[in-house]
N, CA, C and O of each residue as an XYZ file, in Angstrom:
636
protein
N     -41.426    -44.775     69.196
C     -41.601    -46.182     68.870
C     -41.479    -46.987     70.157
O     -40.512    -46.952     70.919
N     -42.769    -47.841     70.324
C     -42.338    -48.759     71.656
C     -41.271    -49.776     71.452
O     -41.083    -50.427     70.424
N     -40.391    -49.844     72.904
C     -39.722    -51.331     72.866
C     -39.772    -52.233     72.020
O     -40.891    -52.414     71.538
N     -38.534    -53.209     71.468
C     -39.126    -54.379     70.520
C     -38.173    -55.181     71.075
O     -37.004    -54.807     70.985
N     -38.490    -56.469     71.771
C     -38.055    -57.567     71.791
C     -36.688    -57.959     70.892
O     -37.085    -58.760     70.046
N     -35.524    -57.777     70.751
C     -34.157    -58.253     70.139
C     -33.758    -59.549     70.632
O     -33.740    -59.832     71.830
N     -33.390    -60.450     69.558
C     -33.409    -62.025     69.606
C     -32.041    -62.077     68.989
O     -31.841    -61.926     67.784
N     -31.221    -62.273     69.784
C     -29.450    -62.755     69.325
C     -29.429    -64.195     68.893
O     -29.720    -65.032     69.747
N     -29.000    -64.750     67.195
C     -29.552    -65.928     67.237
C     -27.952    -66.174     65.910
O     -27.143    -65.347     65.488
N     -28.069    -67.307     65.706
C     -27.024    -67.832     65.009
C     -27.516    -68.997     63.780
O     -27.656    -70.208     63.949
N     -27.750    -68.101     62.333
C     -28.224    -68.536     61.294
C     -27.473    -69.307     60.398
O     -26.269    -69.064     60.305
N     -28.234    -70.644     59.380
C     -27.239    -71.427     58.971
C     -27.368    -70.672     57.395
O     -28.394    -70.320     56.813
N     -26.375    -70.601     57.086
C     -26.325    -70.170     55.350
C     -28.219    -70.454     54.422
O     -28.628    -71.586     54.166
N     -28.881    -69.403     54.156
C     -29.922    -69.310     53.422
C     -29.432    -69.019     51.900
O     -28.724    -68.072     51.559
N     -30.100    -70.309     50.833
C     -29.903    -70.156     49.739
C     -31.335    -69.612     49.175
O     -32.292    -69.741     49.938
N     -31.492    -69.191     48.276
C     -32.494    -68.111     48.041
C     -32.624    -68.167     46.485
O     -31.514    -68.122     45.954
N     -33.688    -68.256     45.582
C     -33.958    -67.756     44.356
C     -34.583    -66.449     44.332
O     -35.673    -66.329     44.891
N     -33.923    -65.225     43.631
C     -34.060    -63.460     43.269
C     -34.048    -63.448     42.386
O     -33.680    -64.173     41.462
N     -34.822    -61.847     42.644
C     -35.202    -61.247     41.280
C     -34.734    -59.132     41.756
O     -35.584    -58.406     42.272
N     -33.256    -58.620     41.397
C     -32.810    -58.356     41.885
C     -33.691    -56.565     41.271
O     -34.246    -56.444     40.179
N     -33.589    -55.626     42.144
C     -34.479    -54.231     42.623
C     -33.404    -53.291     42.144
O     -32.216    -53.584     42.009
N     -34.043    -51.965     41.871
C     -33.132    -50.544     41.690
C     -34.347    -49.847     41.883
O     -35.257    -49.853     41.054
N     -34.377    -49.259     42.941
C     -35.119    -47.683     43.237
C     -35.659    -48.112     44.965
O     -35.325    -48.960     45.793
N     -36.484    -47.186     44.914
C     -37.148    -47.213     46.369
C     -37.543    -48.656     46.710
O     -37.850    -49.486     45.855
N     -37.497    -48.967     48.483
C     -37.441    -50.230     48.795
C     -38.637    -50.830     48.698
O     -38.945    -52.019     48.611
N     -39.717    -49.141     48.743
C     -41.415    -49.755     48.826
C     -41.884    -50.468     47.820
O     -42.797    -51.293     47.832
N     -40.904    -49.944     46.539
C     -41.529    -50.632     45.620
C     -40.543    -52.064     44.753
O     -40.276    -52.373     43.592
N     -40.270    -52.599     46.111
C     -40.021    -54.034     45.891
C     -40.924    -54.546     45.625
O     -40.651    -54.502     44.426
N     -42.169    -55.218     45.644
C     -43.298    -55.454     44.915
C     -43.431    -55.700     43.863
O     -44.134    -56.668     43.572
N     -42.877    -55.009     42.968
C     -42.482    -55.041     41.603
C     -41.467    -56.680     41.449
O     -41.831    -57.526     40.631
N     -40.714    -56.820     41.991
C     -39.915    -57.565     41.858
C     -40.278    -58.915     42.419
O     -39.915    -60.000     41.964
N     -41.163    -58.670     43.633
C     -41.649    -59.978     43.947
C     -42.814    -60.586     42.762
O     -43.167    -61.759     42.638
N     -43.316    -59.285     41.883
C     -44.653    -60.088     41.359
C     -43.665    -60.472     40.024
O     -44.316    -61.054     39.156
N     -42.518    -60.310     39.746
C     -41.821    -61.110     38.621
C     -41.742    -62.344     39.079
O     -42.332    -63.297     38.571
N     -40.840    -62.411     40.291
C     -40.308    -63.786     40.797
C     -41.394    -64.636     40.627
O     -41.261    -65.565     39.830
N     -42.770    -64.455     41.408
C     -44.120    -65.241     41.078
C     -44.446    -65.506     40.261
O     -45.096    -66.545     40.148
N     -44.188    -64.759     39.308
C     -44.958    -64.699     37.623
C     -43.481    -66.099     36.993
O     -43.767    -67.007     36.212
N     -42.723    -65.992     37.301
C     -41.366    -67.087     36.881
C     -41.579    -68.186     37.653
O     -41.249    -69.153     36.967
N     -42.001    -68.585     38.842
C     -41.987    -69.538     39.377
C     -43.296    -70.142     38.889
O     -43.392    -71.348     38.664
N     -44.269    -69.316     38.733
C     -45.886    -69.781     38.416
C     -45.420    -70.253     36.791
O     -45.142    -71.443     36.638
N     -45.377    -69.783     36.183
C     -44.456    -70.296     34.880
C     -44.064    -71.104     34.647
O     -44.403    -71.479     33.525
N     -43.072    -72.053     35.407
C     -42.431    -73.026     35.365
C     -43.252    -74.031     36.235
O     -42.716    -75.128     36.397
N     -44.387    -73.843     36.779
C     -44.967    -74.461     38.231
C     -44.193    -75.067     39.013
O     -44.128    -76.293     39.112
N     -43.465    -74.173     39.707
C     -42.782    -74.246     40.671
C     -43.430    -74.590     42.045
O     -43.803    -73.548     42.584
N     -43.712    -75.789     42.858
C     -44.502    -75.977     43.962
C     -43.553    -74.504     45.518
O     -42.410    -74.319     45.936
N     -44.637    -74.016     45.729
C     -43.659    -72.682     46.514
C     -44.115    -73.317     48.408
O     -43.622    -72.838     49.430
N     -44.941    -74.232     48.363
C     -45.797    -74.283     49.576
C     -44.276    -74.646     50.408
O     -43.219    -75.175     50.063
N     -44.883    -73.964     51.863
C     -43.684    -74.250     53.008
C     -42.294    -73.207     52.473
O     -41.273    -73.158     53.159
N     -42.379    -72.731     51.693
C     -41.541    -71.659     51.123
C     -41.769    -69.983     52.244
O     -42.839    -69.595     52.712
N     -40.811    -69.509     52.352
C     -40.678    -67.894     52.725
C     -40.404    -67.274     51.706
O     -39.832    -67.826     50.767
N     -40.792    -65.877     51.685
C     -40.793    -65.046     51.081
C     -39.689    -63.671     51.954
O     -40.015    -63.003     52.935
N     -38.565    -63.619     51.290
C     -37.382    -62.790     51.641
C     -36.958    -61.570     50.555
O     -36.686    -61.732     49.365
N     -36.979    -60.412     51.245
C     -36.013    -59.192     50.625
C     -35.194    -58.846     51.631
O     -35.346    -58.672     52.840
N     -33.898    -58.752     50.552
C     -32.863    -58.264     50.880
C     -32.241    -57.428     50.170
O     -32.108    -57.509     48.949
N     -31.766    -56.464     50.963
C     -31.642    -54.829     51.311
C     -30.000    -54.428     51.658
O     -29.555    -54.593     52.794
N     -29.242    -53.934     50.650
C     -28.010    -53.857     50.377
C     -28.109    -52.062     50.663
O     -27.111    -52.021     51.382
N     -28.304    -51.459     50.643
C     -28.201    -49.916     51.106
C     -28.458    -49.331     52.225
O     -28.993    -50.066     53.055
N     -28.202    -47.918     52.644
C     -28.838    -47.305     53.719
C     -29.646    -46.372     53.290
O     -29.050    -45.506     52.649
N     -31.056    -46.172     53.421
C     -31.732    -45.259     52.933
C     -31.494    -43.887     52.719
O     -31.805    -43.087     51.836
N     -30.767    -43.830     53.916
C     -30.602    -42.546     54.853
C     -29.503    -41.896     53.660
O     -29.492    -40.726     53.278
N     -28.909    -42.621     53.358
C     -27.162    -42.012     52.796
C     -27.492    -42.188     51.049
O     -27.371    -41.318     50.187
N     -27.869    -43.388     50.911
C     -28.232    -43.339     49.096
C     -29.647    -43.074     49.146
O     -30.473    -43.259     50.040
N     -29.767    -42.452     47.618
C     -30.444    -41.570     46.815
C     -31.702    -42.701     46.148
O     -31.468    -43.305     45.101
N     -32.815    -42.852     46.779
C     -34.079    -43.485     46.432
C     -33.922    -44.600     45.097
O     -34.025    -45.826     45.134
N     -33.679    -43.841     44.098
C     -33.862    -43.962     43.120
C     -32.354    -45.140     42.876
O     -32.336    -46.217     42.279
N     -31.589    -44.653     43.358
C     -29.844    -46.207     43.535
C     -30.549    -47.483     44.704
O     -30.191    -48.661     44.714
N     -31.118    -47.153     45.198
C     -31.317    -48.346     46.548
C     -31.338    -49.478     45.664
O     -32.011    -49.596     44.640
N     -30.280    -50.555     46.325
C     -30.256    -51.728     45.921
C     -30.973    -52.950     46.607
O     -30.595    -53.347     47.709
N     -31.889    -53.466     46.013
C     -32.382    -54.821     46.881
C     -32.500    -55.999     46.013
O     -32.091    -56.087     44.855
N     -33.399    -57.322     47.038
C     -33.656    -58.147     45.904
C     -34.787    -59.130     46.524
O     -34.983    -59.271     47.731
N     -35.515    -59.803     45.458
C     -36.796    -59.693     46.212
C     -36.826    -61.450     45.816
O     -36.928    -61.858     44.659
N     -36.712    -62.377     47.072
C     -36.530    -63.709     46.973
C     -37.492    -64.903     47.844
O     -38.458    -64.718     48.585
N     -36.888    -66.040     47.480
C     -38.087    -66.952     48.139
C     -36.487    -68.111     48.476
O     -35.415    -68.196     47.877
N     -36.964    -68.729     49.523
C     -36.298    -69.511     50.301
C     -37.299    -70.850     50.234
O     -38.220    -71.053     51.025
N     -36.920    -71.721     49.116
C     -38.063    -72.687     49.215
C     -37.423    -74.570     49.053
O     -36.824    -74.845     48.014
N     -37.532    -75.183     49.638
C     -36.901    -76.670     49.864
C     -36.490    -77.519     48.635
O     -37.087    -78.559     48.913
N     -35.908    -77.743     47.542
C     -35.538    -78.086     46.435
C     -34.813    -76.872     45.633
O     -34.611    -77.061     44.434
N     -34.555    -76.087     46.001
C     -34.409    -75.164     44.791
C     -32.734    -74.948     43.906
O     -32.275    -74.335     42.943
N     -32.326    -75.809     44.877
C     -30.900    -76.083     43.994
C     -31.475    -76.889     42.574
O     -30.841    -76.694     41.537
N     -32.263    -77.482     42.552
C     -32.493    -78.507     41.631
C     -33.306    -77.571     40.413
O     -33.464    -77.913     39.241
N     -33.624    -76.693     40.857
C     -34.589    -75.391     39.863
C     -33.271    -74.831     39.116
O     -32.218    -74.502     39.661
N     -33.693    -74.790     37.218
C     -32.924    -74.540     36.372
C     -33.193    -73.172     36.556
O     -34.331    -72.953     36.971
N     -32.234    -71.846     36.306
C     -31.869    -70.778     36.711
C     -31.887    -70.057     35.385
O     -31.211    -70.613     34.519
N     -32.486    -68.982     35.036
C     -32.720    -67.776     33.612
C     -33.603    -66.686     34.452
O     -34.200    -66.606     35.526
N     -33.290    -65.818     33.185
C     -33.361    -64.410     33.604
C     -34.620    -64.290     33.837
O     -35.288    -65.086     33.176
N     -35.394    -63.405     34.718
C     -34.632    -62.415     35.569
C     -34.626    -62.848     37.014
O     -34.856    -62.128     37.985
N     -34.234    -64.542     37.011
C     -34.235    -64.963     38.604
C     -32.679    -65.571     38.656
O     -32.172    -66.175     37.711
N     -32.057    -65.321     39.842
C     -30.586    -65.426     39.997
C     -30.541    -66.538     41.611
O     -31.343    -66.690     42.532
N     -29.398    -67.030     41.351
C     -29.234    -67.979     42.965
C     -28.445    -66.852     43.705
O     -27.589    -66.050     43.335
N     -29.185    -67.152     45.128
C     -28.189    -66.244     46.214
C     -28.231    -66.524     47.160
O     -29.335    -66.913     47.541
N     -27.115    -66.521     48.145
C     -27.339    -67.199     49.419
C     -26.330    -66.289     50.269
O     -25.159    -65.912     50.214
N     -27.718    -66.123     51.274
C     -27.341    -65.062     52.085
C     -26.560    -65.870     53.212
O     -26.843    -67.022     53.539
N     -25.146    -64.807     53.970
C     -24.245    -65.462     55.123
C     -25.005    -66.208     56.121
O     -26.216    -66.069     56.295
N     -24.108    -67.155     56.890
C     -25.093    -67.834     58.247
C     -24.417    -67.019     58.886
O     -23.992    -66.042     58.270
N     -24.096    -67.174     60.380
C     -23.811    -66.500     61.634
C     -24.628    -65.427     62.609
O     -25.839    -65.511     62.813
N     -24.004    -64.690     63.018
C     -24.725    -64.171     64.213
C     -24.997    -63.185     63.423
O     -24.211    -62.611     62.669
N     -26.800    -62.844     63.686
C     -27.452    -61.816     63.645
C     -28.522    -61.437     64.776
O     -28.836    -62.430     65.434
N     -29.004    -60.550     65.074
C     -29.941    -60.415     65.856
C     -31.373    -59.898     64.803
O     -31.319    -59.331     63.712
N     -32.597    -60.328     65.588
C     -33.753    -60.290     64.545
C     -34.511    -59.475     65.725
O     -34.031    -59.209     66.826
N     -35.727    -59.159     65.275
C     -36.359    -58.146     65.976
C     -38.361    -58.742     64.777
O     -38.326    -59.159     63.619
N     -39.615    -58.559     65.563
C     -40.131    -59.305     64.833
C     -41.605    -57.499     64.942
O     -42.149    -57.054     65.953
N     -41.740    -56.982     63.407
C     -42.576    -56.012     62.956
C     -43.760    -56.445     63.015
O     -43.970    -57.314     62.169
N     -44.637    -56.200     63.671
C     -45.910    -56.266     63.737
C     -46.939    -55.416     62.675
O     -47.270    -54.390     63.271
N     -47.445    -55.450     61.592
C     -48.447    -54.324     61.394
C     -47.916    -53.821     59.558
O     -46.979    -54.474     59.098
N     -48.428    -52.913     58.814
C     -47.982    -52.571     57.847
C     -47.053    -52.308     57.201
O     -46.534    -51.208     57.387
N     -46.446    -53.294     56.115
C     -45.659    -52.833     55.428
C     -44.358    -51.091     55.683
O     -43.129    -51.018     55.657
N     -45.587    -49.860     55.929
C     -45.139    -48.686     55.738
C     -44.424    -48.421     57.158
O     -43.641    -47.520     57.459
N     -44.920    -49.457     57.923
C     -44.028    -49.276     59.387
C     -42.402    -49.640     59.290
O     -41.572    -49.273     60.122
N     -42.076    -50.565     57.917
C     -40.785    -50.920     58.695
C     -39.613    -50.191     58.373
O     -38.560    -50.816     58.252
N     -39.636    -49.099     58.233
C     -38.426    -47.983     57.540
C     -38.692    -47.731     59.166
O     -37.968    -48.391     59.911
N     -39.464    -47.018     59.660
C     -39.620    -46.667     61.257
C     -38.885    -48.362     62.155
O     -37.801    -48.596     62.690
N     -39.862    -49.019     61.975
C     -38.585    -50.105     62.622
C     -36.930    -50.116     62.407
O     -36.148    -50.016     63.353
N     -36.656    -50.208     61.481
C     -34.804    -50.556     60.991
C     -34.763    -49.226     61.567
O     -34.604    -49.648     62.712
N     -34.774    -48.063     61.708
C     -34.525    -46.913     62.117
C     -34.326    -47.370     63.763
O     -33.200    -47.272     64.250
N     -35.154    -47.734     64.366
C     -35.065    -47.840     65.718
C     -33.865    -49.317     65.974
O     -33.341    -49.500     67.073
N     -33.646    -50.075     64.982
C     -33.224    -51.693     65.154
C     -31.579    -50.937     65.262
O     -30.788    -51.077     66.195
N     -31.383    -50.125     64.014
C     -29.863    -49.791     63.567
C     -29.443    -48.122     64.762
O     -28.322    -47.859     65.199
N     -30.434    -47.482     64.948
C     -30.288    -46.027     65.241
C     -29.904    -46.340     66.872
O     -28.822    -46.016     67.361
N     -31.213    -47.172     67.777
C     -31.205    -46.787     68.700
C     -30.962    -48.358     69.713
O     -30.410    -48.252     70.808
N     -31.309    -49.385     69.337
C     -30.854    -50.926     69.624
C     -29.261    -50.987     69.129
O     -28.363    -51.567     69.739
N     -29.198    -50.643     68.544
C     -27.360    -51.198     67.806
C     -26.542    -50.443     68.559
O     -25.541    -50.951     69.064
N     -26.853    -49.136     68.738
C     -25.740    -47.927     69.425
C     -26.196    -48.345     70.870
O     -25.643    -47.526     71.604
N     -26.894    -49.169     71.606
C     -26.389    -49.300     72.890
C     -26.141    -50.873     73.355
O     -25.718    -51.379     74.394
N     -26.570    -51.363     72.189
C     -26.530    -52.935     72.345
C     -25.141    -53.574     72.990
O     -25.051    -54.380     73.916
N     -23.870    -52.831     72.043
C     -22.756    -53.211     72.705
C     -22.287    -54.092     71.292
O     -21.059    -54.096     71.195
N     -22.919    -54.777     70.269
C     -22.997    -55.221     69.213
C     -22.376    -54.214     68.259
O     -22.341    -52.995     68.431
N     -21.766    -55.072     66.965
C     -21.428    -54.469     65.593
C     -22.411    -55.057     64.924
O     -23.143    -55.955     65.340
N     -22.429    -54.228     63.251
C     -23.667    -54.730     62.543
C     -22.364    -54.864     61.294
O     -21.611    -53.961     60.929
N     -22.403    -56.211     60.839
C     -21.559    -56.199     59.776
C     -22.564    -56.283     58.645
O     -23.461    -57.021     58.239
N     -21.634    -54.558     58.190
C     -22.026    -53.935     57.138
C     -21.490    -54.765     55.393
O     -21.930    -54.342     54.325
N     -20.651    -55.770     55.482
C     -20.452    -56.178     54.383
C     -21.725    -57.174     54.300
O     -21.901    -57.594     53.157
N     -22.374    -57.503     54.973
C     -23.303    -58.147     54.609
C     -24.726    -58.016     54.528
O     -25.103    -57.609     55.627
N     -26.016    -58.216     53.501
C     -26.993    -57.198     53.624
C     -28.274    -57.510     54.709
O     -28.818    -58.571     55.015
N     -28.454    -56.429     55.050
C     -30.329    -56.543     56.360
C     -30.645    -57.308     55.012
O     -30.124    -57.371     53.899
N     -32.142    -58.057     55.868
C     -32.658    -58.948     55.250
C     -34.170    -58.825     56.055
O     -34.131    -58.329     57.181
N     -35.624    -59.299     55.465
C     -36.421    -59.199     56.175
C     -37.111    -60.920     55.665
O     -36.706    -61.570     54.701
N     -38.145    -61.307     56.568
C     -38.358    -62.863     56.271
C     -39.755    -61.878     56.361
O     -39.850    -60.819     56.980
N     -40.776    -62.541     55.571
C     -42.236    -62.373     55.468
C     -43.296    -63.423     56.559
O     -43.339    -64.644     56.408
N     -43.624    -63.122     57.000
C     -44.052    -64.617     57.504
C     -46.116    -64.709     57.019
O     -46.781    -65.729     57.198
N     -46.544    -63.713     56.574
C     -47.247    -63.903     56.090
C     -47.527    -62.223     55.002
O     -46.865    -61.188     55.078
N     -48.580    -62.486     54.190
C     -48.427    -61.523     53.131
C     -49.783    -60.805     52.726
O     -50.706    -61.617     52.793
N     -50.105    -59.833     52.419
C     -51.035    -58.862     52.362
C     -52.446    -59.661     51.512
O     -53.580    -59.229     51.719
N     -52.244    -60.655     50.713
C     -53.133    -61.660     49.965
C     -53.594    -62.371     51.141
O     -54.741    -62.814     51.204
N     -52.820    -62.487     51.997
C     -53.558    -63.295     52.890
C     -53.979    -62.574     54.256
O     -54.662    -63.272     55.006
N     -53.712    -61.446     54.633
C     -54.031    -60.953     56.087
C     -54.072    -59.633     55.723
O     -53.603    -59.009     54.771
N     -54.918    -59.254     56.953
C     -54.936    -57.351     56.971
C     -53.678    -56.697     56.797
O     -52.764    -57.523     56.804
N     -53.287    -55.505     56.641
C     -52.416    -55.001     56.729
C     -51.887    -54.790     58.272
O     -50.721    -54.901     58.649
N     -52.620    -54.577     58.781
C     -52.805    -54.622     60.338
C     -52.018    -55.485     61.165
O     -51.220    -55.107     62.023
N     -52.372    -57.028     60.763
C     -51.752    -58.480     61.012
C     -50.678    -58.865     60.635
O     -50.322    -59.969     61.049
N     -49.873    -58.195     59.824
C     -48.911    -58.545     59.285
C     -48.097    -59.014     59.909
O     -48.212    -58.613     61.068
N     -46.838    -60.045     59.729
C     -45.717    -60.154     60.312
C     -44.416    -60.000     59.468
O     -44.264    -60.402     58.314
N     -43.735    -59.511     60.046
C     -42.589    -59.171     59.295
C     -40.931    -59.575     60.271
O     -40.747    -58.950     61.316
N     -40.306    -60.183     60.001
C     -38.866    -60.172     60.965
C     -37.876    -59.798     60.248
O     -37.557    -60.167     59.118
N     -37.233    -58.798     61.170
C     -35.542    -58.394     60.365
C     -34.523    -58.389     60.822
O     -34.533    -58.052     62.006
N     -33.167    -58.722     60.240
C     -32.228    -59.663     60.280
C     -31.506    -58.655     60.074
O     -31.419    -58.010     59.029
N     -30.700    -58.406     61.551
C     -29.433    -57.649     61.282
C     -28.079    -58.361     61.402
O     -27.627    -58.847     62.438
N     -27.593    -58.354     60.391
C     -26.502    -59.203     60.394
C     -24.727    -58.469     61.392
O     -24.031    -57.471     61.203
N     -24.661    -59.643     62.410
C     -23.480    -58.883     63.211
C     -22.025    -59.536     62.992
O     -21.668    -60.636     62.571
N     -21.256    -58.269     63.505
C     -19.977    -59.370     63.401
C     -19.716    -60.450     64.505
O     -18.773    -61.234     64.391
């Protein structure tokens, strides 16, 4: 894997509407096309909104099928959005994390976090606080760009 640019940065508390995952991380998807299908529902205006999953496990150590995630949108009013199942409020910690920014397909970023946590973290000199979960920001999405083009950033949260 080539070099990736690591950005030490200091985040303010993200509140988030989810729609929370059990099994493999690929098929978060599932969970984002609920959240859409609930927000489109209610016509929820999403514009200027991100699109966020967050990722409570280590692949490596739990069993596919337990991986915990949750598949959310970060969008400007949403305290004011009445809350039912299967979308929950969550708001991920502020403070220091370092981000790192995925270029390219979806199927690349298990190979990224591998290199972010495996081989950036063990010489960085950095801790990764584990009570709190990786997180990835979308910055654009497969409806709208090649797979190719993609952008993806992920958020390792430090102590």
């Amino acid at each position: 894997m080539p070099s990736r640019e690591v950005e030490l940065l200091t985040l303010e508390p993200m509140p988030l509407l989810a729609v929370g995952h059990i099994g493999p991380y690929m098929k978060i998807g599932d969970a984002f096309y609920a959240l859409a299908q609930w927000l489109a529902e209610r016509q929820v205006r999403t514009s200027g909104s991100r699109l966020v999953g967050v990722y409570y496990d280590d692949p490596e150590t739990v069993e596919a099928s337990k991986l915990r995630s949750k598949a959310a949108i970060h969008l400007a009013g949403a305290q004011e959005i009445a809350i039912d199942g299967p979308v929950e409020r969550l708001q991920l910690r502020g403070g220091k994390h370092a981000r790192i920014v995925h270029d390219g397909p979806y199927e690349g970023l298990m190979e990224a976090w591998g290199w972010f946590y495996d081989d950036w973290l063990a010489k960085s000199g950095e801790k990764a606080d584990f009570s709190a979960p990786s997180f990835e920001v979308y910055l654009n999405t497969p409806e709208e760009v090649a797979p190719a083009t993609l952008k993806t950033e992920l958020y390792l949260p430090l102590l």
